[in-house]
N, C-alpha and C positions, 0 to 999 in steps of 0.2 A: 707659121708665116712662110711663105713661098717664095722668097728671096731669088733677085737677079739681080746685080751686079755689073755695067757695065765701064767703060772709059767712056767720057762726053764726046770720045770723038765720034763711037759708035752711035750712041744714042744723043745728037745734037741737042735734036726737040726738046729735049728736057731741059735745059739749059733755063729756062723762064723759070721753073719747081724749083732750081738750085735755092734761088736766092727769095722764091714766096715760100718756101719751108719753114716752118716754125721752128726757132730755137731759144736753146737756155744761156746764150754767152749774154753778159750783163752790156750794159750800153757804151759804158766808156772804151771794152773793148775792141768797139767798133769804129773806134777813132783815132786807130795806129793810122799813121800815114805812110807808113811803109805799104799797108796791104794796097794802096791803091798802085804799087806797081805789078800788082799779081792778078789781083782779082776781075779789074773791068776789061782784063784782056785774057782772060782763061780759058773762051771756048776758040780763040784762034790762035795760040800760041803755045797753050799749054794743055790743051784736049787730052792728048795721050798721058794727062801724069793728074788728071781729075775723075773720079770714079763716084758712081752714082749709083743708087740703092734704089730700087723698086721693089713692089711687094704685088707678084703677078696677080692675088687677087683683086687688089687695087689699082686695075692701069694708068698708069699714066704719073700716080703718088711718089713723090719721093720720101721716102722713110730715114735714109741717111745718103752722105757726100763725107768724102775724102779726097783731099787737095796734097799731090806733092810737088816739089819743084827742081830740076835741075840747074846748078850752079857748078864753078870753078870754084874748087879748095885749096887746091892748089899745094899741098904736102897733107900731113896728116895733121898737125892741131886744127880741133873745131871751134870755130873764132866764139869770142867770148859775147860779140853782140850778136849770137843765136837767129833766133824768127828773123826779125829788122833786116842783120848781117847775109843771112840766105837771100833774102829779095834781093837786097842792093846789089849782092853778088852774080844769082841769076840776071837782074837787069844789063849788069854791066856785061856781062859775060854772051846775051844775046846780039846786046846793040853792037858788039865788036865782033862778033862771030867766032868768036872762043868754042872750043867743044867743051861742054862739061865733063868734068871728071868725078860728079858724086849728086847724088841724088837727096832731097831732104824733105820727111814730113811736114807739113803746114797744118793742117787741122783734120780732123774725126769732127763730124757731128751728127746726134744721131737725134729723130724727133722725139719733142720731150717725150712723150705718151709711150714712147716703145725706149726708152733710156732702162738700164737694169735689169735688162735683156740678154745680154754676152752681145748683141751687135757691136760695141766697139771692138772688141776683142777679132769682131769677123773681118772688122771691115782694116783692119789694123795690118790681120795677114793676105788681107787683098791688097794694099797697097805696097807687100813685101814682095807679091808676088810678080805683081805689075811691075816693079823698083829692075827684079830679076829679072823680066822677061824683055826691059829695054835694053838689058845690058850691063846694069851695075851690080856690084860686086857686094852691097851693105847699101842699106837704111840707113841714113842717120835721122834723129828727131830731138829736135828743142820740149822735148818734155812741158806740160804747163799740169803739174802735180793736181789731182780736182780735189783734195780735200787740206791742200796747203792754204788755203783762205780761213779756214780754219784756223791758223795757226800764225796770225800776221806776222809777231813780233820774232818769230823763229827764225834761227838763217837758214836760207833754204840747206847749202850744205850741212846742216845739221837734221833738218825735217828729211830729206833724201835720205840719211844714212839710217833712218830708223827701220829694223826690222822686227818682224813677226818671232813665232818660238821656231815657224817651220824655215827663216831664215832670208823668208821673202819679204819687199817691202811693206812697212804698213799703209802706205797710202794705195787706195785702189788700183788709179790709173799705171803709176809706176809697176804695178803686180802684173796688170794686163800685160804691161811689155817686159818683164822681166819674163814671164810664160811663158810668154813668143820667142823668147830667144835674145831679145835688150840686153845688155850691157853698159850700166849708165859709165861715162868716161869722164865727164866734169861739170859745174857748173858753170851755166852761163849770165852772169851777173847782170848786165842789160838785157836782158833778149827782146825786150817791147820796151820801148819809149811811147808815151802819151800825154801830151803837152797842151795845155789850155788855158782859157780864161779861168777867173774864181767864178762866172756868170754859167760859162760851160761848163763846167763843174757841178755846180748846182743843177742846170738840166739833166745832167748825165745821171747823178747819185741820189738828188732829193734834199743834200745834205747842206750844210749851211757857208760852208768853207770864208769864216771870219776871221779864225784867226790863225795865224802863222807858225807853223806846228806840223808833225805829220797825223796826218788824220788815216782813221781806218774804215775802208770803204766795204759794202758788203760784194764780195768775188774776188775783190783785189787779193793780191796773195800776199802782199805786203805793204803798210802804208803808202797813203799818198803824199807828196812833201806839199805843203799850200805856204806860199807867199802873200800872206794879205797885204804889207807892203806895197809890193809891186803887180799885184793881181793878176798872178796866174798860178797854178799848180802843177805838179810835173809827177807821174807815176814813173818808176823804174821796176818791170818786173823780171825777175831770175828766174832762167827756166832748167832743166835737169838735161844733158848732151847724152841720150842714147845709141846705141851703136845697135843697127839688129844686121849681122854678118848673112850674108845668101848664098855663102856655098859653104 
């Protein structure tokens, strides 16, 4: 594959491929509402910190995107509501004209068909490197572990801490960024909120959500809590606070 690599601010046009690109995130994830303070305004506000994968034999294709975002941190703990916490932050911090003081991954996605490829791993240290060449000093990233869905009932702090004989994560993703130079620093216990009806629920999973209980969804990383009661259901997912240092 003949990999090119741009920022959206570079390559606009692309901007329609972002979001017709095929991917593997399951449906419910797609109804944080936090992301709608990032997303529907990414190619004019956040161009320089969105990177886009094309594959020169296929013009025009997008094969992968990576989203980061700059926010005020404002000392050094990384707040515990992670993904959600970064937007609301970046939000607040453009609408006031704060300068950010830290930069943070949002998402890798890479198309199914070319997934298993080392592409996240590439496109992981283009975003370190982009991170670097705006100016900031570290990555951070809300981790969302890809084989803790596996593992509902685990605490995440416990699923994070497993390692290998050679010392490194056993979970995939966390190994990608432990390679690269990651330093996981804590969890983040809320990082995604996703809140809905038992009706939405059912559209999103397939599943039946009758009774009041936590139910285990396929991708969730950890139960979902359902309210039959009061008909509605509430995801809470814990994501992994990596540090990747750039100088």
């Amino acid at each position: 594959m003949d990999l090119q690599i741009t920022t959206l601010a570079e390559r606009p046009e692309l901007e329609p491929q972002l979001w017709s690109t095929p991917d593997s995130w399951p449906a419910f994830m797609k109804q944080d509402p936090a992301a709608n303070l990032f997303y529907p305004i990414v190619g004019t506000q956040y161009a320089e910190f969105a990177l886009v994968a094309t594959d020169r034999t296929e013009p025009g294709a997008v094969v992968a995107r990576a989203f980061s975002v700059p926010f005020v941190l404002g000392g050094d703990e990384l707040p515990d509501d992670g993904w959600d916490g970064v937007l609301w932050r970046a939000t607040a911090a453009r609408r006031r004209g704060n300068s950010p003081d830290a930069v943070s991954a949002l998402e890798i996605t890479i198309r199914p068909d070319l997934q298993g490829k080392g592409l996240s791993a590439v496109m992981l240290d283009a975003l370190r490197t982009q991170a670097a060449r705006l100016g900031f000093s570290e990555l951070l990233a809300p981790v969302r572990p890809n084989r803790k869905h596996l593992e509902p009932r685990t605490a995440m702090a416990d699923y994070a801490a497993l390692r290998r004989e050679d010392g490194l994560p056993v979970d995939p993703w966390l190994r990608v960024h432990a390679r690269a130079g990651g330093v996981i620093d804590k969890i983040a216990p809320r990082s995604m909120v996703v809140a809905g009806t038992l009706e939405e629920w059912r559209d999103w999973t397939g599943l039946p959500f009758q009774q009041t209980g936590d139910v285990e969804v396929p991708g969730a990383l950890v139960p979902v809590h359902c309210n039959a009661d009061h008909g509605y259901a509430v995801y809470v997912e814990p994501n992994v606070w990596v540090r990747h240092s750039l100088r």
